[in-house]
N, CA, C and O atoms as a printed pandas DataFrame, in Angstrom:
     atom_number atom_name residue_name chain_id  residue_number  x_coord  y_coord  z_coord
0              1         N          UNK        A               1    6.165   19.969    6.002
1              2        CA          UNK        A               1    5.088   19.263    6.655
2              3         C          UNK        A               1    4.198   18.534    5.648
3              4         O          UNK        A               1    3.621   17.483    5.926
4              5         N          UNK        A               2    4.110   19.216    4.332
5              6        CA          UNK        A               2    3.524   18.324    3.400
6              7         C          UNK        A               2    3.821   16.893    3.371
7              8         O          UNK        A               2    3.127   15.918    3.659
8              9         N          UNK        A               3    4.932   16.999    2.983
9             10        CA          UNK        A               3    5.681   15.380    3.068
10            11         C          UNK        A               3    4.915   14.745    4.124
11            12         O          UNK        A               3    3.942   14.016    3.930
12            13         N          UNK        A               4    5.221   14.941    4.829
13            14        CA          UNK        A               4    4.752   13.894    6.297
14            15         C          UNK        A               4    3.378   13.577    6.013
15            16         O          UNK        A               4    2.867   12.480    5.788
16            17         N          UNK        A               5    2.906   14.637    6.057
17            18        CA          UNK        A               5    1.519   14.650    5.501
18            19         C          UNK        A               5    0.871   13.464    4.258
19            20         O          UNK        A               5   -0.270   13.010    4.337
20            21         N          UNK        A               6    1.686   13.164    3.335
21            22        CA          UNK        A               6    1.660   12.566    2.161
22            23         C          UNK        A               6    1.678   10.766    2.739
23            24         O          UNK        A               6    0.889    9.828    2.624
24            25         N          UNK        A               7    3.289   10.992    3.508
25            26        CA          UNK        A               7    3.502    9.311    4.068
26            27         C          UNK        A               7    2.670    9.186    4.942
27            28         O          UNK        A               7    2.263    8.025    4.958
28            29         N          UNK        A               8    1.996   10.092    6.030
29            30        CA          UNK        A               8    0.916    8.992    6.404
30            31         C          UNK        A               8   -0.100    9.052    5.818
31            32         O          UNK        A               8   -0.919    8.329    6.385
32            33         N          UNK        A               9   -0.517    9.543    4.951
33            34        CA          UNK        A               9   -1.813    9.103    3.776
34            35         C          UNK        A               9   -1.445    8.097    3.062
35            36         O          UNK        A               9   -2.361    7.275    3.073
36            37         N          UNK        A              10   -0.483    7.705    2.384
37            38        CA          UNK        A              10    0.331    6.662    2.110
38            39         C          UNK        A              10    0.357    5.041    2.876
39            40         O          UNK        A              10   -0.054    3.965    2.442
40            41         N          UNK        A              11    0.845    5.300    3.837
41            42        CA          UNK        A              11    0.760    5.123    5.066
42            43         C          UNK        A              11   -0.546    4.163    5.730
43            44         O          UNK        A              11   -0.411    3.092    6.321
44            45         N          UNK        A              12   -1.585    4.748    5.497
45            46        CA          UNK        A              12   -2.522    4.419    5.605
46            47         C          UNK        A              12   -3.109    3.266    4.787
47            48         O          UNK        A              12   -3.400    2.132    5.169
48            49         N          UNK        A              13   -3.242    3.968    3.249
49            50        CA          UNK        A              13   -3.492    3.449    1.953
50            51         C          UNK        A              13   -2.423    2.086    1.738
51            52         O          UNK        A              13   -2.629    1.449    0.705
52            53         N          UNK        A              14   -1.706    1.772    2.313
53            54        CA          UNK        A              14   -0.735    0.645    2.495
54            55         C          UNK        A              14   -1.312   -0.364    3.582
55            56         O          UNK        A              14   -1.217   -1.589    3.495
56            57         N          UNK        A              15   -1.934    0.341    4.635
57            58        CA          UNK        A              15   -2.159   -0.807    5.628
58            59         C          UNK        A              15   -3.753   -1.040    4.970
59            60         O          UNK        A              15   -4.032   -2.215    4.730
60            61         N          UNK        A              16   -4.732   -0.080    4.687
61            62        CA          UNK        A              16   -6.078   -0.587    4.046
62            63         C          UNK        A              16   -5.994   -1.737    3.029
63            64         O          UNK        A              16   -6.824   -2.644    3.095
64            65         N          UNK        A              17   -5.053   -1.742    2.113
65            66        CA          UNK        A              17   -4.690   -2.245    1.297
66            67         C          UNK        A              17   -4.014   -4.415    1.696
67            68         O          UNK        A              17   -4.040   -5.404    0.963
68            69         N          UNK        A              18   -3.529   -4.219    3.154
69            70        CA          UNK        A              18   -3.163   -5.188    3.801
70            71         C          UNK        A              18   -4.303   -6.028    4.049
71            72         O          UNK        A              18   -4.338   -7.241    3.841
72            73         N          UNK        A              19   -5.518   -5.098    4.645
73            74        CA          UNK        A              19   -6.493   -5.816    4.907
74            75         C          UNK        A              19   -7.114   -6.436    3.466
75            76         O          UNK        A              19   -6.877   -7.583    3.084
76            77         N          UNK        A              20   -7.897   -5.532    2.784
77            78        CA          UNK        A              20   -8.169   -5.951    1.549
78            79         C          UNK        A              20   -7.589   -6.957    0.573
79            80         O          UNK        A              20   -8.236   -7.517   -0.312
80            81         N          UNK        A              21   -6.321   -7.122    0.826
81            82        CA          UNK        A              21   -5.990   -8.363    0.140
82            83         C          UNK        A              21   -6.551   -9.458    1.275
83            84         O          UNK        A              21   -7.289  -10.361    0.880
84            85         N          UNK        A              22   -6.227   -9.375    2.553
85            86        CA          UNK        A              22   -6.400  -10.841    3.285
86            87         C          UNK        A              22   -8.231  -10.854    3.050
87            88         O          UNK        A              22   -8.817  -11.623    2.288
88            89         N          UNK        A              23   -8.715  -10.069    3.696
89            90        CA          UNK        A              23  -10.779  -10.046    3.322
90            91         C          UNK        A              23  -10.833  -11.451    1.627
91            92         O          UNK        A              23  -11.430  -12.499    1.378
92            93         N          UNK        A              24   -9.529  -10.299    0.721
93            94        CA          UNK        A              24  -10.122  -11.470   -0.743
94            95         C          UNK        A              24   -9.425  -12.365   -0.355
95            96         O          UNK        A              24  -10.161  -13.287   -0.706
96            97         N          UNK        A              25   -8.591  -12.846    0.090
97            98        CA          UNK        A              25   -7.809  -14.234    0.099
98            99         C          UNK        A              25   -8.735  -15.220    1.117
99           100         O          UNK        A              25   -8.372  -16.347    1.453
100          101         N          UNK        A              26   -9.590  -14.788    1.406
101          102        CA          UNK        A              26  -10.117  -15.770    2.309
102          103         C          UNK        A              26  -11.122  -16.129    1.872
103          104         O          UNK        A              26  -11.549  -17.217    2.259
104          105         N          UNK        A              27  -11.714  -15.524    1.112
105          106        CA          UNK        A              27  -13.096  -15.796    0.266
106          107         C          UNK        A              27  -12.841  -17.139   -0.532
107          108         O          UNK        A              27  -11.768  -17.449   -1.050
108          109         N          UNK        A              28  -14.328  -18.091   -0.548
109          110        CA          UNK        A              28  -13.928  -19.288   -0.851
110          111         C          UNK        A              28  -13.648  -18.797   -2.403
111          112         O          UNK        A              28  -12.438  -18.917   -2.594
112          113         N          UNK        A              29  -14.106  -18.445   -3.226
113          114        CA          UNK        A              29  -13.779  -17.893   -5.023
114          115         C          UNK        A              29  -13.013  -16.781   -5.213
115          116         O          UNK        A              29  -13.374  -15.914   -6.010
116          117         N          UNK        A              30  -11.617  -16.658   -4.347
117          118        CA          UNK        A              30  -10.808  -15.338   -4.062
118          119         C          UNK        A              30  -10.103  -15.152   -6.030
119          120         O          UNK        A              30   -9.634  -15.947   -6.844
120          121         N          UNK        A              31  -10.294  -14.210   -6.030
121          122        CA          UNK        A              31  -10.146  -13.288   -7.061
122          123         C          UNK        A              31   -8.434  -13.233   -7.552
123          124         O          UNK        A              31   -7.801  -12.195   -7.360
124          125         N          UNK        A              32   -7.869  -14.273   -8.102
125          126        CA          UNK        A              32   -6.706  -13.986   -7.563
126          127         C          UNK        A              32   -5.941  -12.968   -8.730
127          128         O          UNK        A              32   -4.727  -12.768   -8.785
128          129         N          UNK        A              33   -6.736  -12.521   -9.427
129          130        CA          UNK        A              33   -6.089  -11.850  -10.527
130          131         C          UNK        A              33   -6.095  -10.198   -9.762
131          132         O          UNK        A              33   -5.069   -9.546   -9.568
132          133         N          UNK        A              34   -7.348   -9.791   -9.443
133          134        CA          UNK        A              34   -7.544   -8.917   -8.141
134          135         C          UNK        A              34   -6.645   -9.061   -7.528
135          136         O          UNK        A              34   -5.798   -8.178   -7.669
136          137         N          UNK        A              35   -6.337  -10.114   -6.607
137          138        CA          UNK        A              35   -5.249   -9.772   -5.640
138          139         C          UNK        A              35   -3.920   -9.380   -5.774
139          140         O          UNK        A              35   -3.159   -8.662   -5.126
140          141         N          UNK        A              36   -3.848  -10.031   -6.771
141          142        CA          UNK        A              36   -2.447   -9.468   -7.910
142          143         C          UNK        A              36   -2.093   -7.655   -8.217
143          144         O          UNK        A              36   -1.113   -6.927   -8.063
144          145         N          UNK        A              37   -3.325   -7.506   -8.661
145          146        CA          UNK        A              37   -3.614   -6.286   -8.472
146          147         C          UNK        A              37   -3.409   -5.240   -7.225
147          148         O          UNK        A              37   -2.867   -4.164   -6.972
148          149         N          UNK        A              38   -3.968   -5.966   -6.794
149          150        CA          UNK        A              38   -3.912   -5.352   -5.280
150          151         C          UNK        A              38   -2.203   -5.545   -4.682
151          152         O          UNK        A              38   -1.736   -4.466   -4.316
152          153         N          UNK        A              39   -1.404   -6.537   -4.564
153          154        CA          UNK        A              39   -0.093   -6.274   -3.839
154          155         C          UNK        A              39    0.334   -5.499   -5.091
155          156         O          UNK        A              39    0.799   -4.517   -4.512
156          157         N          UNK        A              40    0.521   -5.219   -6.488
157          158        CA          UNK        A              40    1.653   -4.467   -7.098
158          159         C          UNK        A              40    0.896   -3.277   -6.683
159          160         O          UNK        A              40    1.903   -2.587   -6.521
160          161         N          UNK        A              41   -0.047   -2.494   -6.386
161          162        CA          UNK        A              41   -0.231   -1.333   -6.222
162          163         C          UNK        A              41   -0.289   -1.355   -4.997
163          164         O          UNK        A              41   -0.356   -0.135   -4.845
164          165         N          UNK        A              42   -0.330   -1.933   -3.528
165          166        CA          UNK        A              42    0.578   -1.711   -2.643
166          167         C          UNK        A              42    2.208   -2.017   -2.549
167          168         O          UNK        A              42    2.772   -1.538   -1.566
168          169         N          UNK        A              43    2.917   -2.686   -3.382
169          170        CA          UNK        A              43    4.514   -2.262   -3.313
170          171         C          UNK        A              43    4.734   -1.438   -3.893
171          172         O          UNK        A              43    5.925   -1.126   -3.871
172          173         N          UNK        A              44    3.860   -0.616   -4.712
173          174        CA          UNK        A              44    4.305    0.438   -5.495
174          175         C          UNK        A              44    4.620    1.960   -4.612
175          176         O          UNK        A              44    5.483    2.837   -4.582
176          177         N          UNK        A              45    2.991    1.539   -3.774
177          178        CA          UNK        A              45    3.002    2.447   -2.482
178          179         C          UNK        A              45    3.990    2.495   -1.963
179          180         O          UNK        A              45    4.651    3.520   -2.132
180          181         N          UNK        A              46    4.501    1.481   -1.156
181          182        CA          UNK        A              46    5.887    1.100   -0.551
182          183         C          UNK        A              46    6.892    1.770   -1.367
183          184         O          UNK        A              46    7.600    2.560   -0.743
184          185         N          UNK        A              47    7.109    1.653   -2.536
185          186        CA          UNK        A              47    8.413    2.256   -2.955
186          187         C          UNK        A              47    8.493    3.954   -2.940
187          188         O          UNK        A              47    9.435    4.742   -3.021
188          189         N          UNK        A              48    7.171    4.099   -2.811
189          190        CA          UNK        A              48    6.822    5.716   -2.794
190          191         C          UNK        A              48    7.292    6.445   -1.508
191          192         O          UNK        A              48    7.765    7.568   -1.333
192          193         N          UNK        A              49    6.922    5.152   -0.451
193          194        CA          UNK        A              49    7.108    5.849    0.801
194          195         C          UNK        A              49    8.313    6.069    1.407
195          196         O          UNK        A              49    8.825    6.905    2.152
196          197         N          UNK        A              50    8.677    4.793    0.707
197          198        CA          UNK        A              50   10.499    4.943    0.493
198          199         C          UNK        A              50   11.079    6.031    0.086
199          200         O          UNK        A              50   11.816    6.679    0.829
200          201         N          UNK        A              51   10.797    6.395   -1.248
201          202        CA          UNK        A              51   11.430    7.340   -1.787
202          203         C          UNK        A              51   11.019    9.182   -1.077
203          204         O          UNK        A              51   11.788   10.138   -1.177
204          205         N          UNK        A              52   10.241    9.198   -0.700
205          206        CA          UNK        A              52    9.714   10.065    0.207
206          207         C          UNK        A              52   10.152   10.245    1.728
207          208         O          UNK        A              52   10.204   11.405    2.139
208          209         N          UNK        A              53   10.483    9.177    2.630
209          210        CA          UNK        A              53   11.227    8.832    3.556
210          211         C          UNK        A              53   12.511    9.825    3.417
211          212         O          UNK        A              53   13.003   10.677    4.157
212          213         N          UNK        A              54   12.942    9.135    1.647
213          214        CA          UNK        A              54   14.707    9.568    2.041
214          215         C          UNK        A              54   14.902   10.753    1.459
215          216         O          UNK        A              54   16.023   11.254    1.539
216          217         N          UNK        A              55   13.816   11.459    0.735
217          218        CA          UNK        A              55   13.667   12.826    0.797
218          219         C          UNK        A              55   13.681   13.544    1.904
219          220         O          UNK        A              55   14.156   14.664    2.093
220          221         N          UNK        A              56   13.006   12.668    2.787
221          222        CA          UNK        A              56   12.847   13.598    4.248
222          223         C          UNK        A              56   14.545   13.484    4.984
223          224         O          UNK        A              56   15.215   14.336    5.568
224          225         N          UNK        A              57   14.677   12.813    4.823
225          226        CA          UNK        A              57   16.160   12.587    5.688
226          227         C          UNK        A              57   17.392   13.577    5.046
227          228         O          UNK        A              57   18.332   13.810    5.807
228          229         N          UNK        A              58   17.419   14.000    4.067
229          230        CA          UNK        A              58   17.908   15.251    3.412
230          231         C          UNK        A              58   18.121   16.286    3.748
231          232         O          UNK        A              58   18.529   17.124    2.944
């Protein structure tokens, strides 16, 4: 149950992360070095949840 537990905290932290890039991308002086920032540490998430996923399927 941990696991599960983990991907939707994950989970979460992936979709907050969705918003927060669009909030800076819309700003007229959007940050784009920030935003940069911001998608590699949400695909990183993504690959986590992945790899956690196919733990669960095991």
């Amino acid at each position: 149950m941990a696991l599960e537990s983990r991907i939707r905290e994950l989970d979460a932290r992936h979709r907050d992360l969705d918003l927060e890039i669009e909030l800076e991308s819309r700003r007229p002086s959007a940050d784009t070095l920030h935003i940069t920032e911001l998608k590699r540490l949400k695909l990183k998430i993504k690959e986590e949840i992945e790899a956690l996923r196919r733990r669960q399927a095991h």
